[in-house]
Backbone as JSON Lines, residues from 0, in Angstrom:
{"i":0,"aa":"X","n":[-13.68,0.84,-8.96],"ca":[-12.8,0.97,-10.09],"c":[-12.99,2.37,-10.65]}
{"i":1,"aa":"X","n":[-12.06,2.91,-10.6],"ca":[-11.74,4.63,-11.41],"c":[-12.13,4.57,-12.56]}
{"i":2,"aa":"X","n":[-11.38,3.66,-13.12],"ca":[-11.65,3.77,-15.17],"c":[-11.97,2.32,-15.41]}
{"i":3,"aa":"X","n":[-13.11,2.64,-15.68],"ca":[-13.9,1.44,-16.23],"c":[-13.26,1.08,-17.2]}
{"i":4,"aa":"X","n":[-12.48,1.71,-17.94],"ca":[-11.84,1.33,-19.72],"c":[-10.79,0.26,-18.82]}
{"i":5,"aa":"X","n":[-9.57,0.43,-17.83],"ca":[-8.74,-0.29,-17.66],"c":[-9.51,-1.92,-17.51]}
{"i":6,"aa":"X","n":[-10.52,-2.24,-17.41],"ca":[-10.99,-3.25,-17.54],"c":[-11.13,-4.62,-18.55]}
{"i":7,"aa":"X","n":[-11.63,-2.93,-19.52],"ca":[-11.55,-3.85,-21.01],"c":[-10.02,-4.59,-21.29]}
{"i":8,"aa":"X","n":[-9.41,-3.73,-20.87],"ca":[-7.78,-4.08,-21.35],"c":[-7.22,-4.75,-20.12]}
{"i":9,"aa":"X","n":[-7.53,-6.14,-19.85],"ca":[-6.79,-6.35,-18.2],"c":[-5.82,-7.26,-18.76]}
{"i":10,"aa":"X","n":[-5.27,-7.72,-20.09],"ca":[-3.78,-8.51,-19.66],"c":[-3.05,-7.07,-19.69]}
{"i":11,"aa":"X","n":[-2.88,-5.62,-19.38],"ca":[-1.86,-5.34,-19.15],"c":[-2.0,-4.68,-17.71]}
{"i":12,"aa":"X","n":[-3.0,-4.93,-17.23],"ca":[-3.72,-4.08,-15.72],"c":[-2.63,-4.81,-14.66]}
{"i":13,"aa":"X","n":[-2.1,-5.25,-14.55],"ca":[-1.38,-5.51,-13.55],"c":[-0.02,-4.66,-13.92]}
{"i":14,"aa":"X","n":[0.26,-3.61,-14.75],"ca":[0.74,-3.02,-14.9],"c":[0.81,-1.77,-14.25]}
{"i":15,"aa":"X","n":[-0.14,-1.57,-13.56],"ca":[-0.88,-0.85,-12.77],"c":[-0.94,-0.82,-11.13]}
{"i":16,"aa":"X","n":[-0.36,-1.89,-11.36],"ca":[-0.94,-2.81,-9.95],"c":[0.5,-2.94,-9.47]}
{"i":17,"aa":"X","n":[1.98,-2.68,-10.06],"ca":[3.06,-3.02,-9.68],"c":[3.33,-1.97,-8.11]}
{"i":18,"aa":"X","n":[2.12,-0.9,-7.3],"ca":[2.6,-0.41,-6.57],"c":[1.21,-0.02,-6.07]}
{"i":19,"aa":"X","n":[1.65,-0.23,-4.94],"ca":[0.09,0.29,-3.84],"c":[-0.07,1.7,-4.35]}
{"i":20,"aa":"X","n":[0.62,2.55,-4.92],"ca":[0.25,4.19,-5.05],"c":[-0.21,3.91,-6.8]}
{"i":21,"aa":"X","n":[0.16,3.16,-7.45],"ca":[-0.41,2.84,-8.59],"c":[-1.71,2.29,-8.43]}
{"i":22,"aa":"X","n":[-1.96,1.43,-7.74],"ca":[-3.06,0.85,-7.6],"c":[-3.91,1.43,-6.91]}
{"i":23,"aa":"X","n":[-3.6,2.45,-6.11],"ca":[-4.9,3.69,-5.68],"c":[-5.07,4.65,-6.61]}
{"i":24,"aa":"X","n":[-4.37,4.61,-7.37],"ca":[-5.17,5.63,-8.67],"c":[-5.75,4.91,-9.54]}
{"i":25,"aa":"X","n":[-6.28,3.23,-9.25],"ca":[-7.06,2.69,-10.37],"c":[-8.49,2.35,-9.52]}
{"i":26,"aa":"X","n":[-7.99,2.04,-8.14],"ca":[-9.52,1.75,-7.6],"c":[-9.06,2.25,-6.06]}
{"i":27,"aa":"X","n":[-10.72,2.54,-5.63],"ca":[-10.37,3.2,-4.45],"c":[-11.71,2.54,-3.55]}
{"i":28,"aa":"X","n":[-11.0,2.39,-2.58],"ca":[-11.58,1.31,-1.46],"c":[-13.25,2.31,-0.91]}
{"i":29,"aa":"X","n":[-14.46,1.7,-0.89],"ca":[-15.14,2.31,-0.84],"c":[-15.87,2.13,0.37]}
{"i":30,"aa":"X","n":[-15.64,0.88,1.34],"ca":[-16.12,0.62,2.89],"c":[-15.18,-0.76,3.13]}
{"i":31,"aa":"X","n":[-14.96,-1.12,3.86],"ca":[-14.12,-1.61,4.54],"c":[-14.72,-2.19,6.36]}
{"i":32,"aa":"X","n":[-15.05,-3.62,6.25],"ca":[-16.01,-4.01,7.77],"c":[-15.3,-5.22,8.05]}
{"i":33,"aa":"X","n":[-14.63,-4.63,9.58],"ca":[-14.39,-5.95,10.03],"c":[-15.33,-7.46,10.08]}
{"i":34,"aa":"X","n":[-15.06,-8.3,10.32],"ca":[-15.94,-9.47,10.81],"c":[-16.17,-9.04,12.58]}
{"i":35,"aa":"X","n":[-17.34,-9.32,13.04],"ca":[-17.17,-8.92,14.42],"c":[-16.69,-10.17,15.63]}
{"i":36,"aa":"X","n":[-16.42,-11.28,14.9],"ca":[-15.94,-12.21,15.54],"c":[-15.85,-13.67,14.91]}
{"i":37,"aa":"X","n":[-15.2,-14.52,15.22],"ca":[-14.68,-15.57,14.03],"c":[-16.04,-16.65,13.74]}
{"i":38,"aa":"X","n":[-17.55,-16.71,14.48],"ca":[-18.32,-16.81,13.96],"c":[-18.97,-16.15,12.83]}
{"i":39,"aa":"X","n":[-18.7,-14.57,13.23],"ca":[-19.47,-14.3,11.92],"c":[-18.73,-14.43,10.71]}
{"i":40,"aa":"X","n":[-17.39,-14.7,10.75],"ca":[-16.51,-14.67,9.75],"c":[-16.73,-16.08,8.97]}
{"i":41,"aa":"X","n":[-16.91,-16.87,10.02],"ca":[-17.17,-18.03,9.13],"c":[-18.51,-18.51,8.73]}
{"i":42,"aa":"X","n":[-19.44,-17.78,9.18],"ca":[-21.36,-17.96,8.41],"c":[-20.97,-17.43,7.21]}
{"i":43,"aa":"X","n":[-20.28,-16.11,6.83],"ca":[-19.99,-15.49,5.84],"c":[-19.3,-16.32,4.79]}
{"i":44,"aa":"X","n":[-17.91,-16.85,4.55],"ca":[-17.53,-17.71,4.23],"c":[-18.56,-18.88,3.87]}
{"i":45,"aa":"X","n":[-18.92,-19.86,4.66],"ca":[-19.72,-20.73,4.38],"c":[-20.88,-20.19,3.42]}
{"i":46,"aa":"X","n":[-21.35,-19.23,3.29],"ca":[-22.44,-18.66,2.86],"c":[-21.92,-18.09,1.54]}
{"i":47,"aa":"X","n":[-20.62,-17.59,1.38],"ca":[-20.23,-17.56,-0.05],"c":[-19.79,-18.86,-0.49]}
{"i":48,"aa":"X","n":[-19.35,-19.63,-0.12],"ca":[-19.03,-20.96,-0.42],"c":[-20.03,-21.52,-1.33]}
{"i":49,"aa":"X","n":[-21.04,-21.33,-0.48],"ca":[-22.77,-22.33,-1.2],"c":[-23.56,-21.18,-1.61]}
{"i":50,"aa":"X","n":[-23.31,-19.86,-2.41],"ca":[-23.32,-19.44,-3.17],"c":[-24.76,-18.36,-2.53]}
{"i":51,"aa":"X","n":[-24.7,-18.02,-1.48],"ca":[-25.41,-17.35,-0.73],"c":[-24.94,-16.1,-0.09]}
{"i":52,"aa":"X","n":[-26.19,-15.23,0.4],"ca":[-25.86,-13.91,0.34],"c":[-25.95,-14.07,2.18]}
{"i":53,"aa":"X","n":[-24.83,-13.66,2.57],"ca":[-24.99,-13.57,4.26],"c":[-25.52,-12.27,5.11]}
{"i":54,"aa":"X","n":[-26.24,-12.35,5.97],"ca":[-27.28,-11.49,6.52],"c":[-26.27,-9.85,6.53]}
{"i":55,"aa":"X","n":[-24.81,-9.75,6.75],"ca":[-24.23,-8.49,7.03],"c":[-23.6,-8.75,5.44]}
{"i":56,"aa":"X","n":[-23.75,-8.9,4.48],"ca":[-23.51,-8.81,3.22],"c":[-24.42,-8.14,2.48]}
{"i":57,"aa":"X","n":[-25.83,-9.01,2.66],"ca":[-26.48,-8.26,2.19],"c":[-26.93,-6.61,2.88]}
{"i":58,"aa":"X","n":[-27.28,-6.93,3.99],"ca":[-27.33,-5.21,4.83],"c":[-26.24,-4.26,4.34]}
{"i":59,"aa":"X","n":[-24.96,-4.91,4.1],"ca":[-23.93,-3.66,3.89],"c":[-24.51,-2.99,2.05]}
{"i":60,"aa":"X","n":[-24.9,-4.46,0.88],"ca":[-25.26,-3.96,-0.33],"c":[-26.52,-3.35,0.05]}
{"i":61,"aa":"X","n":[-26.79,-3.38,0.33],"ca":[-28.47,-2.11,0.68],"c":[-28.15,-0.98,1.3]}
{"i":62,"aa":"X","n":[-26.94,-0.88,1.77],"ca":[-26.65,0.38,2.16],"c":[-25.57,1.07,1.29]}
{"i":63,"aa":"X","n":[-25.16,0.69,0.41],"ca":[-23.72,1.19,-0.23],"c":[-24.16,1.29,-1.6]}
{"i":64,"aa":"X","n":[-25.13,0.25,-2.36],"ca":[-25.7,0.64,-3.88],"c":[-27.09,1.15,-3.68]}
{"i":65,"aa":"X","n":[-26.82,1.86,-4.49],"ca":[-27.91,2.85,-4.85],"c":[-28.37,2.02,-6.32]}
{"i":66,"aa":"X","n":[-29.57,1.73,-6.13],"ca":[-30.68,0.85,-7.18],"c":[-30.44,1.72,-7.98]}
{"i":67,"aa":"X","n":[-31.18,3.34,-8.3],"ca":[-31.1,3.69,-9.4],"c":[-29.85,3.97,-10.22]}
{"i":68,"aa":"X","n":[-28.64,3.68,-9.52],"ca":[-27.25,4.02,-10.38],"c":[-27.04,2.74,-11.71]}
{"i":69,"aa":"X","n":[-26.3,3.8,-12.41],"ca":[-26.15,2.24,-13.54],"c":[-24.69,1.95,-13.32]}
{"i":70,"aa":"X","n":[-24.56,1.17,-12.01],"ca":[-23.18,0.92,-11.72],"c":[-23.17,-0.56,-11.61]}
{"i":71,"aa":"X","n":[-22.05,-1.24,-12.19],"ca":[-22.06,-2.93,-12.28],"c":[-21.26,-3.35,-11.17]}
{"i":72,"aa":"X","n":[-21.76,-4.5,-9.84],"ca":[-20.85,-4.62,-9.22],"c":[-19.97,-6.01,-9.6]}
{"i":73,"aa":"X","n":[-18.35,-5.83,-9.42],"ca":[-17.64,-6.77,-9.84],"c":[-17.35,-7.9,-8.85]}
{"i":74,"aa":"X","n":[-17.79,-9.04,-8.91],"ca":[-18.09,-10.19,-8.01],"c":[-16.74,-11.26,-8.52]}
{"i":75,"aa":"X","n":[-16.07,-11.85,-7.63],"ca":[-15.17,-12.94,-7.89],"c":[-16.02,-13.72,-8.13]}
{"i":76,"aa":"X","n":[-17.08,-14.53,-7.36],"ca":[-17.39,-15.79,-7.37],"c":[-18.8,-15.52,-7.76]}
{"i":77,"aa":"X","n":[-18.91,-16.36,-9.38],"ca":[-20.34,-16.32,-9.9],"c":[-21.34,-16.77,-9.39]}
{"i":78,"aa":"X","n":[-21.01,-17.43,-8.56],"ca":[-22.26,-17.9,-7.45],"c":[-23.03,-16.91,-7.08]}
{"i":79,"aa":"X","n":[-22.1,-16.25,-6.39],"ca":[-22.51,-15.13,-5.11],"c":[-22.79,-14.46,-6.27]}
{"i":80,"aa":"X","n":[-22.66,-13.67,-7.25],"ca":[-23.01,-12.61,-7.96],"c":[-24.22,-13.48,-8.4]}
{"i":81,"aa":"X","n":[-24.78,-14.23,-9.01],"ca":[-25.79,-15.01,-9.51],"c":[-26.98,-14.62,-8.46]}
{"i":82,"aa":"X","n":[-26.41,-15.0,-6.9],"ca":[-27.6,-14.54,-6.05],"c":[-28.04,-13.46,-5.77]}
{"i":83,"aa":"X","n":[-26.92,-12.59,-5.6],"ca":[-26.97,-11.14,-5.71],"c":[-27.95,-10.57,-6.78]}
{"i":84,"aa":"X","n":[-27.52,-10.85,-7.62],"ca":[-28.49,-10.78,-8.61],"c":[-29.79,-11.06,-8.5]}
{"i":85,"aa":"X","n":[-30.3,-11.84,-8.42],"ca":[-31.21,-12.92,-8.03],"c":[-32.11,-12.0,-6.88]}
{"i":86,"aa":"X","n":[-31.75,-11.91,-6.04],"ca":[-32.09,-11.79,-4.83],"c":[-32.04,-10.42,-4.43]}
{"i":87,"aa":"X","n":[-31.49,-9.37,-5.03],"ca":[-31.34,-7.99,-4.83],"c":[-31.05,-7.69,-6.14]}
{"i":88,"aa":"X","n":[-31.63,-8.0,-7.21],"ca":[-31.56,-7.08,-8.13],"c":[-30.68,-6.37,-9.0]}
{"i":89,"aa":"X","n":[-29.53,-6.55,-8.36],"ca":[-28.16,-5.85,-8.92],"c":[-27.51,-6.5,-9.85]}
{"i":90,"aa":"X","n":[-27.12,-5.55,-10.45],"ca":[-26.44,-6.38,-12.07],"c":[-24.69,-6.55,-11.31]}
{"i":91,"aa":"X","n":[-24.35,-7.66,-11.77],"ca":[-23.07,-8.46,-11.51],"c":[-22.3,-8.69,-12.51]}
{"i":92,"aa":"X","n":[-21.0,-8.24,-12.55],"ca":[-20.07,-9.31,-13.62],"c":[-19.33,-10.07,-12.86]}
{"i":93,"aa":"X","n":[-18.85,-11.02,-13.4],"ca":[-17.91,-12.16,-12.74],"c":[-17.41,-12.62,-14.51]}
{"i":94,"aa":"X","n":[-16.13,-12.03,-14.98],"ca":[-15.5,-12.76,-16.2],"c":[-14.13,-12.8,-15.99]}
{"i":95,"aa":"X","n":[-13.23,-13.09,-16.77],"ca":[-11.63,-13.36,-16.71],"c":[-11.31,-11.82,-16.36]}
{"i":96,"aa":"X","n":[-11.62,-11.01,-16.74],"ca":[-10.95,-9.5,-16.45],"c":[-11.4,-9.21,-15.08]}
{"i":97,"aa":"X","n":[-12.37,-9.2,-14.55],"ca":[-12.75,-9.24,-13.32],"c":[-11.86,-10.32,-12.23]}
{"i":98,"aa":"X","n":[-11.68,-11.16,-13.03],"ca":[-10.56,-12.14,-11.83],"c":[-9.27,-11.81,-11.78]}
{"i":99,"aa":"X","n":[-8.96,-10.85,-13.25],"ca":[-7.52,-10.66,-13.32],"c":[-7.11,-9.23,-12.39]}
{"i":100,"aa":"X","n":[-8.78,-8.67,-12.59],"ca":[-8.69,-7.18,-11.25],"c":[-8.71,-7.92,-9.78]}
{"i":101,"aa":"X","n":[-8.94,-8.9,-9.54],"ca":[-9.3,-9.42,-8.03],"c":[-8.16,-9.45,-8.04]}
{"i":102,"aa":"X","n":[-7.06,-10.4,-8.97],"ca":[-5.64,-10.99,-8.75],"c":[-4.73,-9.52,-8.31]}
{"i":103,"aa":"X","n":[-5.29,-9.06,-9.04],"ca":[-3.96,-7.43,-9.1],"c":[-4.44,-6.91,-7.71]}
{"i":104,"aa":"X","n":[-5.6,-7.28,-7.22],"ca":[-6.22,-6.1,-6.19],"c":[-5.44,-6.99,-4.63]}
{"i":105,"aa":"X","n":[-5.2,-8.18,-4.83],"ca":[-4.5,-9.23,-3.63],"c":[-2.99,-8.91,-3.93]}
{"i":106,"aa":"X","n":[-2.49,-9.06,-5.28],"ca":[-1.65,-8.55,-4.9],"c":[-0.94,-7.11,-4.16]}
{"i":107,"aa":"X","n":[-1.62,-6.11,-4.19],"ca":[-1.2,-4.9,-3.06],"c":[-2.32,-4.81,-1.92]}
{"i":108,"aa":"X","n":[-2.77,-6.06,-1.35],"ca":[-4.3,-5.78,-0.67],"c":[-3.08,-4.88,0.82]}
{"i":109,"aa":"X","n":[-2.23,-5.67,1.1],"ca":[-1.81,-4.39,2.33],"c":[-1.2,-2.69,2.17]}
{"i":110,"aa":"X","n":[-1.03,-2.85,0.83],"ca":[-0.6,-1.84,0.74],"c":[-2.07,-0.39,0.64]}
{"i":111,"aa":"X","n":[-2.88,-1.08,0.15],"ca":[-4.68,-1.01,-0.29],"c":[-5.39,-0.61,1.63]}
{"i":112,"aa":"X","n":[-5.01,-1.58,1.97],"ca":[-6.41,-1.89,3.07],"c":[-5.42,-1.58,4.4]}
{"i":113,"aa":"X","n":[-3.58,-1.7,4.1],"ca":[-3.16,-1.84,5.32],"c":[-3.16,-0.17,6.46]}
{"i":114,"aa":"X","n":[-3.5,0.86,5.94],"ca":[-3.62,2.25,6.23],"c":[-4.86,2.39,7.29]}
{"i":115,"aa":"X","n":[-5.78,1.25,7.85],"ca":[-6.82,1.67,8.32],"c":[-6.91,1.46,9.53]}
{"i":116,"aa":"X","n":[-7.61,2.11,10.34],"ca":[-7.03,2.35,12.16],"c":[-7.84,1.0,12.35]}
{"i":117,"aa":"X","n":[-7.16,0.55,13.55],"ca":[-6.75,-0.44,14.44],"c":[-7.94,-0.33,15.62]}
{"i":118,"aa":"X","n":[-9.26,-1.17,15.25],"ca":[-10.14,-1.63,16.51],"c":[-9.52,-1.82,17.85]}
């Protein structure tokens, strides 16, 4: 997320969100990992489901946050942020503005994610 302030204010953030070129000037995609095959896709899944951190989840957060930053990561599902937490240390939000950025972020996810070369 670019501006942390658009947060505070999210019933009008989907205002923002009415265009994939709008919505890259509010957040900008920072890694992007396939699943490497429909097993691992679904340990992952299952593993956010029951509120657990999956072995290439956690490896990717140990490589992408930096402990000493004071950066909050924004988690859909309080589970998974609870363990995250828990379990690596990292401070998590999971509240209504955070779900209303997930909602805005699905709505342009191809316009967002669809630009990236082809395995």
């Amino acid at each position: 997320l670019l501006d942390e302030k658009k947060l505070q204010h999210s019933e009008n953030l989907y205002l923002d969100f009415e265009s994939a070129e709008g919505a890259s000037k509010l957040i900008k995609l920072k890694h992007f990992q396939k699943f490497g095959d429909t097993t691992e896709a679904l340990g992952a899944a299952t593993a956010s489901v029951e509120g657990k951190i999956s072995k290439p989840l956690k490896k990717l957060l140990k490589k992408l946050v930096v402990k000493e930053s004071q950066e909050q990561l924004l988690v859909a599902d309080a589970k998974l942020g609870n363990a995250i937490k828990e379990k690596m240390n990292l401070s998590c939000v999971n509240n209504s503005n955070v779900m209303e950025l997930m909602r805005c972020i699905r709505s342009q996810i191809d316009g967002l994610v669809g630009e990236l070369p082809q395995r």
